[in-house]
ZAMARGU-4260 file (C-alpha; in steps of 0.2 Angstrom, whole numbers, plus 5000, padded with zeros to 4 digits):
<rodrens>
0) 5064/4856/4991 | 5082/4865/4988 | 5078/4885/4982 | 5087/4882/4962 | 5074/4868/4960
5) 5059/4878/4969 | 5064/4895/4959 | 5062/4884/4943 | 5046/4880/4944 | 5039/4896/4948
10) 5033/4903/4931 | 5023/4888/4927 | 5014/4890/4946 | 5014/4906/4949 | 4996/4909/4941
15) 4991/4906/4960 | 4992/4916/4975 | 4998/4901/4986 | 5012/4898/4973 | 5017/4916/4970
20) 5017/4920/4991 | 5031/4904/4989 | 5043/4911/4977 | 5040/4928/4984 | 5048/4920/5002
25) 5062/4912/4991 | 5066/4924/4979 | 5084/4932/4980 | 5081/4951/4983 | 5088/4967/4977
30) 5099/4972/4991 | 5101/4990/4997 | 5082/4992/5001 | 5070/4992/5013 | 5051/4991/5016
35) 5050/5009/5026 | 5032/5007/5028 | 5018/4990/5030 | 4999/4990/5030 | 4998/5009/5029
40) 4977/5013/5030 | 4971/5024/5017 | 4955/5019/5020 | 4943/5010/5033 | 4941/4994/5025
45) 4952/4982/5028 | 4959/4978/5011 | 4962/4995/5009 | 4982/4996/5015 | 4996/4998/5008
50) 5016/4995/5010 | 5030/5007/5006 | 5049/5000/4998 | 5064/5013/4998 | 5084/5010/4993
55) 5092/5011/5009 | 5101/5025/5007 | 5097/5041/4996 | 5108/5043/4981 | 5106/5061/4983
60) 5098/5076/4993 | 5083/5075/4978 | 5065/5069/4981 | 5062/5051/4973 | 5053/5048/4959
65) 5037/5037/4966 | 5029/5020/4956 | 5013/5013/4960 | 5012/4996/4958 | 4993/4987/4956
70) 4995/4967/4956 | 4985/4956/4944 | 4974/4942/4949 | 4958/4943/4936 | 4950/4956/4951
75) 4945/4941/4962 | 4963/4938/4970 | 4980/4947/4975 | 4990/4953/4992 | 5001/4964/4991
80) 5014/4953/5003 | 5017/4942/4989 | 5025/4956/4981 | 5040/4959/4992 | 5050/4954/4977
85) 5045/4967/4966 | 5044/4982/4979 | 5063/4978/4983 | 5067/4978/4961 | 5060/4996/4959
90) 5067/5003/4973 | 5082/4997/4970 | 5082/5006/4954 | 5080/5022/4965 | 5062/5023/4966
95) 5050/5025/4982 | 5037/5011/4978 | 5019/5008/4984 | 5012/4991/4982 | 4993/4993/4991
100) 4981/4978/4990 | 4963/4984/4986 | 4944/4977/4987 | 4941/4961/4977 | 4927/4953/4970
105) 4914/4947/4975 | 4915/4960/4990 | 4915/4974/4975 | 4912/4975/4955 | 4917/4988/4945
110) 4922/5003/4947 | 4926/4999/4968 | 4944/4992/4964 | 4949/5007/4953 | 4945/5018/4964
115) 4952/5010/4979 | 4967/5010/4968 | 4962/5028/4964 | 4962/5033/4985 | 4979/5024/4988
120) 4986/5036/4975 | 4980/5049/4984 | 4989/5041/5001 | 5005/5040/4992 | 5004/5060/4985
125) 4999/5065/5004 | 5012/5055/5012 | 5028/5057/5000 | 5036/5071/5005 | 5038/5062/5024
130) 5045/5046/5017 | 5058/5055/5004 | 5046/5053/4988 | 5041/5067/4976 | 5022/5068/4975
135) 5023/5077/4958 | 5032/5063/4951 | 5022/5048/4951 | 5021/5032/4939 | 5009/5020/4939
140) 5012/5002/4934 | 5002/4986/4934 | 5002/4968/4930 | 4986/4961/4921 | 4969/4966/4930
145) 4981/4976/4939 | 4989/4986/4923 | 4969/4990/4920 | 4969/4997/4934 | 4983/5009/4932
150) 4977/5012/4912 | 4960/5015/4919 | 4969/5029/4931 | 4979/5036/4919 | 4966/5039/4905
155) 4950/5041/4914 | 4953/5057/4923 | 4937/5056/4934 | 4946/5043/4947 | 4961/5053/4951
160) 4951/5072/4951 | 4936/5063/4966 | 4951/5055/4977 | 4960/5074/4977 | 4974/5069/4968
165) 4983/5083/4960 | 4984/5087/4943 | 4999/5080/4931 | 5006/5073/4947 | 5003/5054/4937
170) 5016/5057/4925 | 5016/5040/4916 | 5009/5023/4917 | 5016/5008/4911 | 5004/4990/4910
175) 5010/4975/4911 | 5000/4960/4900 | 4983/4971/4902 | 4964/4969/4896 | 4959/4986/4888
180) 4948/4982/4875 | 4940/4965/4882 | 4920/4968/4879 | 4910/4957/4876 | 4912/4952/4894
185) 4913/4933/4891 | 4924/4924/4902 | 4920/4922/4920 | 4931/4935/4929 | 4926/4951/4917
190) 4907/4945/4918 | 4909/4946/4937 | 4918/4961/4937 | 4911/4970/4925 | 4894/4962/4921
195) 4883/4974/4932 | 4890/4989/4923 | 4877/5000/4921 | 4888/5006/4901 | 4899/4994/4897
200) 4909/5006/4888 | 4913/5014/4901 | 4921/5002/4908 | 4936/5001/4895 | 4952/5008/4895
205) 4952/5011/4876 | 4938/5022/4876 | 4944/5035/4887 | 4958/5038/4875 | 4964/5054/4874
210) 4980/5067/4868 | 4982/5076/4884 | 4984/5056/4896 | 5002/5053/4903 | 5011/5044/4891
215) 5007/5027/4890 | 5021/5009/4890 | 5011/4995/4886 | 5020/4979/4887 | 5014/4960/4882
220) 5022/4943/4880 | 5021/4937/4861 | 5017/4917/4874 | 5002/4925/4883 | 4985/4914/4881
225) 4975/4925/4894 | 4977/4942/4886 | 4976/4943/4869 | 4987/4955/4856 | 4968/4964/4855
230) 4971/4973/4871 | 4988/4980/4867 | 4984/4983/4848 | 4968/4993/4849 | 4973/5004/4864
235) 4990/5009/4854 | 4979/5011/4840 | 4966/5022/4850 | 4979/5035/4859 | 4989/5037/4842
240) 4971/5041/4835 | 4968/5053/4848 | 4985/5062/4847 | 4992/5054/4864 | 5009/5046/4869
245) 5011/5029/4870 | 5025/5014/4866 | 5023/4996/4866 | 5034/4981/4866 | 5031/4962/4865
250) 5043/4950/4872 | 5044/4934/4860 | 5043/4919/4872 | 5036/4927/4885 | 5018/4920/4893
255) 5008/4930/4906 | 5015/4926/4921 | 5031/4927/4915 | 5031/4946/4909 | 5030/4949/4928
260) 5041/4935/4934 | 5053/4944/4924 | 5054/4958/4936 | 5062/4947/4948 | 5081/4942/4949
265) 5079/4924/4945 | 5071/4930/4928 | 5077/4946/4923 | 5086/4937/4908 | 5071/4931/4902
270) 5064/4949/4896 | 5071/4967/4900 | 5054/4970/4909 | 5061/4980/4924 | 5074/4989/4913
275) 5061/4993/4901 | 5048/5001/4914 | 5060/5010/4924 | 5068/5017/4907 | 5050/5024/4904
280) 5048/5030/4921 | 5063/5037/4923 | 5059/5049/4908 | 5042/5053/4913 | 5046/5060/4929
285) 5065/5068/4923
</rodrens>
C-alpha cells in the first residue's frame, strides 16, 4: 500500500491499536527530535514504563518545559510505542515529553491506572533535571480515557501528594475528547472500570472541582459520538462555579479519533489541536 493512500485511511481506523501502531510507523515526523529515553521503569510492573522525546538541540541554556502525555483507549487498551508520532510533535515545539503506558483493565479497575499515571509523574519530576526538563514546570495532557486521567490528576489532589509529587509543579492540564461527567456507568468500558467503585462519585472529574486546580484546556470535536458535549459542558460548568480556570474549544468536523490524529503532520490542517495545547502550555509554565 503506497504511504499517501495508507495515511488517508487512518482517521477512520485508528480507533484500534493495530491500526493506530500502522500509521504511527508511517507517519512523517517532526524532525529535530529524538526519543532520549525508552521503557524507563518507574515501577515494578511491567506496564509501568515510560519513554522520554527531546528537540535535538536546546534552544537555550533554560530547563524545558515538561508535558505528560496519557493515551486513550477506553482503559482496557494503549502502548505507548504507537505514539512515537506525538512524542516527536511536542518536543518539536520545545517541550521534554513523557509518554508512559500504565496498567489496564482487566489486570486493574479504578483508581490503579490514575495512580499509575500518578507514579510516572513522579518519575518524570525525579528524573528531569538529568534529561534537560524542569520539574516545576510540568503539563499534563491526555486523549480520551487518557485526558481522564490527566483531569483526574490535576483536580484530585490526593493522586499527585501519595506519589511525592511536589506541589504546583503540574502547572496545567489540557484533555483531549475526555469523559468527566460520565455516571451512570452504562456502557461496557466505564462499567468495567469503574463498576466496582466503592463511591461512584468519586470517581469523576467534575466533582473534584475546585478554584485553586491548574488551569484547565478542555478540547472536543463537535463529530465525536463516543464522548458526548456532557463531559466538556458540565466540567466548564463546574470549575467556573468553583472559582477555577479553565477554557474550552470545539473543533466543527472533528470526530474522536481525529481531535488526536490532528496532532500529527498529516492532519494538523484539520484542527489547530497541537497549536492550541502548546499555546496553553506554554503559558502555564511561562
Amino acid at each position: 500500500m503506497k504511504r499517501r493512500a495508507l495515511l488517508l485511511s487512518m482517521p477512520a481506523l485508528a480507533a484500534c491499536t493495530p491500526s493506530l501502531a500502522t500509521f504511527d510507523t508511517f507517519a512523517p515526523r517532526d524532525p529535530g527530535v529524538r526519543r532520549v529515553l525508552r521503557d524507563a521503569a518507574f515501577g515494578p510492573n511491567p506496564r509501568q514504563k515510560l519513554d522520554i522525546y527531546a528537540p535535538a538541540r536546546a534552544v537555550n541554556s533554560e530547563s524545558l518545559p515538561i508535558i505528560v502525555f496519557l493515551y486513550g483507549g477506553s482503559w482496557r487498551h494503549g502502548d505507548k510505542d504507537d505514539y512515537n508520532f506525538l512524542g516527536a510533535a511536542f518536543a518539536a515545539q520545545g517541550f521534554l515529553t513523557a509518554i508512559p503506558d500504565y496498567r489496564l483493565v482487566p489486570e486493574v479497575r479504578f483508581p490503579s491506572f490514575v495512580e499509575d499515571c500518578a507514579a510516572a509523574v513522579r518519575w518524570v519530576s525525579d528524573n528531569a533535571p538529568s534529561l534537560g526538563g524542569d520539574p516545576s514546570r510540568i503539563v499534563l495532557a491526555g486523549h480520551s480515557a487518557g485526558a481522564y486521567n490527566a483531569i483526574m490528576l490535576a483536580l484530585d489532589t490526593r493522586y499527585l501528594n501519595e506519589a511525592g509529587v511536589a506541589a504546583g509543579a503540574v502547572r496545567g492540564a489540557a484533555g483531549l475528547a475526555g469523559p468527566y461527567d460520565f455516571l451512570p456507568f452504562d456502557v461496557p468500558a466505564t462499567q468495567n472500570a469503574f463498576g466496582q467503585a466503592p463511591d461512584a462519585q468519586l470517581t469523576q472529574p467534575v466533582h473534584f472541582a475546585r478554584a485553586d486546580a491548574p488551569p484547565l484546556l478542555l478540547l472536543w470535536g463537535q463529530d465525536d459520538t463516543t464522548v458526548g458535549p456532557r463531559n466538556i459542558a458540565s466540567l466548564e460548568r463546574a470549575m467556573r462555579a468553583a472559582g477555577g480556570s479553565v477554557d474550552t474549544k470545539i473543533y466543527a468536523g472533528i470526530d474522536h479519533i481525529e481531535i488526536m490524529i490532528a496532532l500529527s503532520r498529516p492532519y494538523r490542517g484539520k484542527a489547530p489541536v497541537l497549536e492550541d495545547v502548546t499555546a496553553f502550555a506554554r503559558r502555564e509554565v511561562a
